[in-house]
N, C-alpha and C positions, 0 to 999 in steps of 0.2 A: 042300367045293366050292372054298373058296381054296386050296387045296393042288393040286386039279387044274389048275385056273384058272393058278397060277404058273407049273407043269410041262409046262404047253400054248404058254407063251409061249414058255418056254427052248428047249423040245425044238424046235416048227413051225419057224424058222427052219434048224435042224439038217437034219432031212430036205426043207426046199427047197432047199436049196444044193449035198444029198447026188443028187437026182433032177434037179435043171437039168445035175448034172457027169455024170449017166448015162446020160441021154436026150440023144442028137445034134442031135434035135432042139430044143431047148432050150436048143440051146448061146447063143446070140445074149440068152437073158431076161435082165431084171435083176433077180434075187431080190425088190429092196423092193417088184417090184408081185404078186406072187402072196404074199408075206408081211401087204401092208392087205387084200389079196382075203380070208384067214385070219382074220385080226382083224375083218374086217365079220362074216364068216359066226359069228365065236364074240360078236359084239354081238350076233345073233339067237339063238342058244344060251345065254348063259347070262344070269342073272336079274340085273337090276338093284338092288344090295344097297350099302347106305352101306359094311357092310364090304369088299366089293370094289371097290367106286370109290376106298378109302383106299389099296388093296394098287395098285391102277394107276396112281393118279398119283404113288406115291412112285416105283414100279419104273420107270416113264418115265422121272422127271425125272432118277435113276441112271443109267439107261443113257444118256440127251443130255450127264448132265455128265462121266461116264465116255468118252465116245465121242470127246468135241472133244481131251483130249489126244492120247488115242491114233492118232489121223487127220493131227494136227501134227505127231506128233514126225518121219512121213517128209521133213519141210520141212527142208532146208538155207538158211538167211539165209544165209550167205555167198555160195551159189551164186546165188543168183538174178538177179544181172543177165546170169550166163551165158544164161539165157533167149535173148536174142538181143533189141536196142534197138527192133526193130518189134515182135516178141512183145510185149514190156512195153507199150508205147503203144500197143497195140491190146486188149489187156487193158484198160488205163486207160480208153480209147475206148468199150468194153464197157459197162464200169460207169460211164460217166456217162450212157452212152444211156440204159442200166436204170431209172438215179434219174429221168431226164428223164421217161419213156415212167412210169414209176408216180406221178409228180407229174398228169405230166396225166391218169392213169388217176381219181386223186383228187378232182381237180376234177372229172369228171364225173361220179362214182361216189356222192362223199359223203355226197348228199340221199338215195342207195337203199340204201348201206352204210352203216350206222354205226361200221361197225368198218375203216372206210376207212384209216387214218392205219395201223393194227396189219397190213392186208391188203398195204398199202404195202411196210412194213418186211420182212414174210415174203419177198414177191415180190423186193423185192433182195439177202435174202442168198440165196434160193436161188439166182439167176439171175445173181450174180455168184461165188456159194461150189456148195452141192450140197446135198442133203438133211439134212445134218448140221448145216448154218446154219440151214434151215427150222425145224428140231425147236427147237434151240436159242435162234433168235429166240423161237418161239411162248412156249415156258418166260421167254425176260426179260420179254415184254411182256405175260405173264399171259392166251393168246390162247384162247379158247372152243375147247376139244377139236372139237366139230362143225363149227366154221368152219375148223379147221388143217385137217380130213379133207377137210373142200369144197376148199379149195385146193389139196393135193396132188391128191385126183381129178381137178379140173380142168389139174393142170401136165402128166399121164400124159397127158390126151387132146393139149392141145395141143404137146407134147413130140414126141409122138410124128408129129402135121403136120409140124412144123418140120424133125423129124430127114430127114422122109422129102422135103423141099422139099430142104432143104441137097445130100443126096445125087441128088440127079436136076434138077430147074432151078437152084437157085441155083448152082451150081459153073461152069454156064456162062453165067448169067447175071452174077455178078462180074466174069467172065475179059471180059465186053464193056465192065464200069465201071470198075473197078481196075486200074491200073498193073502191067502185068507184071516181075516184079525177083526175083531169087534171094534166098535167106536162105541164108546160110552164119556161125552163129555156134557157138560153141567147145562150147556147150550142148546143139546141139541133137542130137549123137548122143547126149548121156546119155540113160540106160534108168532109170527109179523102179523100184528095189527093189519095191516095194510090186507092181510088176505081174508080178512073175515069181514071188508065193507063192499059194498056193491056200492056202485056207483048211483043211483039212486039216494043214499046216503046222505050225500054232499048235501042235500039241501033241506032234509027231515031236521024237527025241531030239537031234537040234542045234538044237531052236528053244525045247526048251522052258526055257530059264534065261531067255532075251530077252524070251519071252512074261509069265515072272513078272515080270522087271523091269519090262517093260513095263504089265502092269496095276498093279505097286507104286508107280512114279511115279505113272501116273494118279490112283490113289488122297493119295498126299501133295497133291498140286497141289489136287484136290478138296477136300481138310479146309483146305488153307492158303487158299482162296479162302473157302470159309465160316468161317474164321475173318475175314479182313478185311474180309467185309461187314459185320460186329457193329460197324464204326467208321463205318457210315453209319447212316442213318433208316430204319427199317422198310419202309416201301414203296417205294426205293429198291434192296433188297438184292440182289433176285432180279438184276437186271440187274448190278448191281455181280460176283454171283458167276460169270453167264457170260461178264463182259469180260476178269475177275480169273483165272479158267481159260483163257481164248485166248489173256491177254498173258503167263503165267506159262509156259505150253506153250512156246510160240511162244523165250523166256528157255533155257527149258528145252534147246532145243537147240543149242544155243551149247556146251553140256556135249560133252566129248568122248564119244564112244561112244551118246549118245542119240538120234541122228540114225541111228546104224546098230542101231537096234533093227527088223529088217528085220519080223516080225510082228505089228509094234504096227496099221497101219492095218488087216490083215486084221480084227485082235481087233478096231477100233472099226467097224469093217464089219457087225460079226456082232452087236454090243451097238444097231447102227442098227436092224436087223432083229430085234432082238427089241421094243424099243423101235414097231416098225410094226405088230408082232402088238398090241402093248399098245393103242397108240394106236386101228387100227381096231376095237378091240373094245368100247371108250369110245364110240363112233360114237352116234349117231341119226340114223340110214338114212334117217326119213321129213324130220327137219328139213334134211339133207343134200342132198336131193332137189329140196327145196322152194327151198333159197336157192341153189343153182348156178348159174341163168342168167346172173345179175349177178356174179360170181364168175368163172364162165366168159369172162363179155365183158373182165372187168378183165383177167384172166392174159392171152387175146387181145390185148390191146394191148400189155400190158409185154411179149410176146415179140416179136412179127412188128413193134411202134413200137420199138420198142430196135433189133433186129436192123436197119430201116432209119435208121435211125437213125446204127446202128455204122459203115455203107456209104457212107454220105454224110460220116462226118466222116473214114473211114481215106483216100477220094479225096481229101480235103484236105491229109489227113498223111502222103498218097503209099504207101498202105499196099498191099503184094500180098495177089492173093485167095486164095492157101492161105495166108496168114497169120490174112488175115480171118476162113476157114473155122475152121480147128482153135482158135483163141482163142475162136470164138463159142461154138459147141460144147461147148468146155471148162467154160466160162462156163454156158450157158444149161441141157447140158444132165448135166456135171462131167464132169470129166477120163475116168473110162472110157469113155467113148462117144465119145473122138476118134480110136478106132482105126476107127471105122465110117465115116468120112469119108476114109478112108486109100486108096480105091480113087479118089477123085477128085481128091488132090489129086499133083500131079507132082513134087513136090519133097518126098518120104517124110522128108527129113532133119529135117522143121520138126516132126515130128509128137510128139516129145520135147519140143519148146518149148513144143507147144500142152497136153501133159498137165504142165509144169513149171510155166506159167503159170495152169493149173488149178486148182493144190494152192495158190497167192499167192490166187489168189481164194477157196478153203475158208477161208485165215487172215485175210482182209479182212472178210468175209460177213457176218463176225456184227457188226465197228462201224460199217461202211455200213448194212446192217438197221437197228439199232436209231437212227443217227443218222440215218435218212431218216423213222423212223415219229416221232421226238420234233421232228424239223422240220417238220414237216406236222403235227404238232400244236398246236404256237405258231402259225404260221404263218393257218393256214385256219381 
């Protein structure tokens, strides 16, 4: 049974990725929600057994710490103020609404959530990073597998409001509060490698040396971070190894030639989605069920109180609203999804800045997270 069980993680996300590229219609999904759709349906298939709850949370927590390099290394530090100077400060804009809007989510939340301060942390690194800060967060801050599953089911639903406000009112409803002004920065025709490979890729014969390199660092970075946690306290480690993996990454491509390991974010792409299959299989559907509404209203606030939030403070900072659009976006709902705002906004050129500044908030994600959930816990 754990042999099948393992072979069902690896394989499901292979053939969703193979059927979303074959079916036209499909072209628009984003693999990780028909991969926890997978992983619920095999929590109701297969038996709840200590030995396979030991095979799932080890294979998770490989594939989240596996994943965070390979998702960095497409980051160029040097490049990044090419972004373009409102890019960045709307970015910034982003991520203090987030903290704002999940503080006060806190405060009202805390007496119905107990896990208020951990639901905190999750909610900004997704919402300043991507799915890959979520996983991540949840694994530092030791988060109830049923409670990480409430919150992503809850980001799909309201994700998918917001995407579809963005594109149809909000575009013109900016363009009546925000300052109209061009962005022309030096940045913003650069194109992310990472978006011109299919996954597919990873194993054709001019990728495949990059792709071993690519999971071979991965792997070093991983063992050198669990070795450095052995120099803190025990219940301290877990967090120590996901900051020690973001900041080593992050080092990491400073290296000449590691930046252009063009495979590497597919490969941590694919370890996300197996990691989804893992995850929703973990599930308890009925407790899942049970705690959403308060979960539900919390993510409700930290999207649509952030997003005004971001509005009200880029009118101060003189911010245009296709700047506004493709950083939120980028931000709320990660970098691929800012080509879907691409038919609204009129200056295509920014639309590079807003997936450039996207990939700055995957690398920020995880010590905003974790520093919002441990202040809110002294704190409150």
């Amino acid at each position: 049974m754990q042999i099948l069980a393992v072979s069902t993680y690896v394989l499901a996300p292979l053939v969703i990725v193979t059927i979303i590229r074959r079916v036209p219609a499909l072209a628009g999904v984003n693999p990780i929600i028909p991969a926890y759709v997978v992983g619920l349906l095999l929590s109701v298939a297969l038996p709840k057994t200590p030995e396979l709850a030991g095979i799932q949370d080890g294979l998770s927590s490989a594939m989240v710490a596996l994943s965070i390099p390979l998702m960095l290394f497409s980051v160029d530090l040097r490049r990044w103020p090419m972004a373009g100077r409102q890019a960045l400060v709307s970015l910034g804009l982003a991520a203090v609404s987030i903290v704002v809007a999940v503080t006060a989510g806190h405060v009202l939340f805390r007496g119905t959530l107990a896990e208020s301060p951990a639901l905190a942390g999750l909610l900004v690194g997704v919402y300043t990073g991507g799915t890959p800060n979520l996983a991540a967060i949840r694994t530092a801050l030791s988060v109830d597998t049923s409670l990480y599953l409430t919150v992503h089911t809850a980001d799909i639903v309201v994700s998918a409001v917001y995407i579809l406000f963005m594109i149809t009112i909000g575009s013109h409803l900016f363009r009546r509060i925000l300052p109209a002004r061009a962005l022309a920065g030096r940045g913003e025709r650069r194109e992310t490698r990472r978006e011109q490979l299919d996954f597919r890729d990873i194993l054709r014969r001019g990728h495949r040396r990059a792709s071993a390199i690519s999971l071979g660092l991965a792997v070093a970075i991983v063992a050198a971070s669990f070795a450095v946690s052995f120099l803190f306290p025990g219940d301290t480690r877990t967090v120590v190894i996901i900051l020690a993996i973001t900041t080593l990454a992050l080092i990491s491509t400073l290296i000449p030639g590691v930046n252009g390991l063009e495979p590497s974010f597919r490969i941590g792409e694919l370890l996300i989605l197996v990691f989804a299959v893992v995850v929703g299989s973990m599930a308890d559907v009925q407790q899942m069920l049970q705690s959403s509404p308060m979960v539900l209203a919390f993510v409700s606030l930290a999207v649509f109180g952030s997003l005004s939030l971001h509005v009200v403070l880029a009118r101060l900072f003189r911010i245009d609203p296709e700047t506004v659009m493709v950083t939120s976006v980028a931000a709320i709902c990660s970098p691929p999804f800012v080509g879907m705002v691409a038919p609204s906004v009129r200056n295509p050129q920014i639309l590079a800045a807003g997936i450039t500044t996207g990939i700055v908030g995957y690398a920020i994600g995880n010590y905003l997270g974790v520093a919002t959930s441990w202040a809110l816990t002294a704190l409150f």
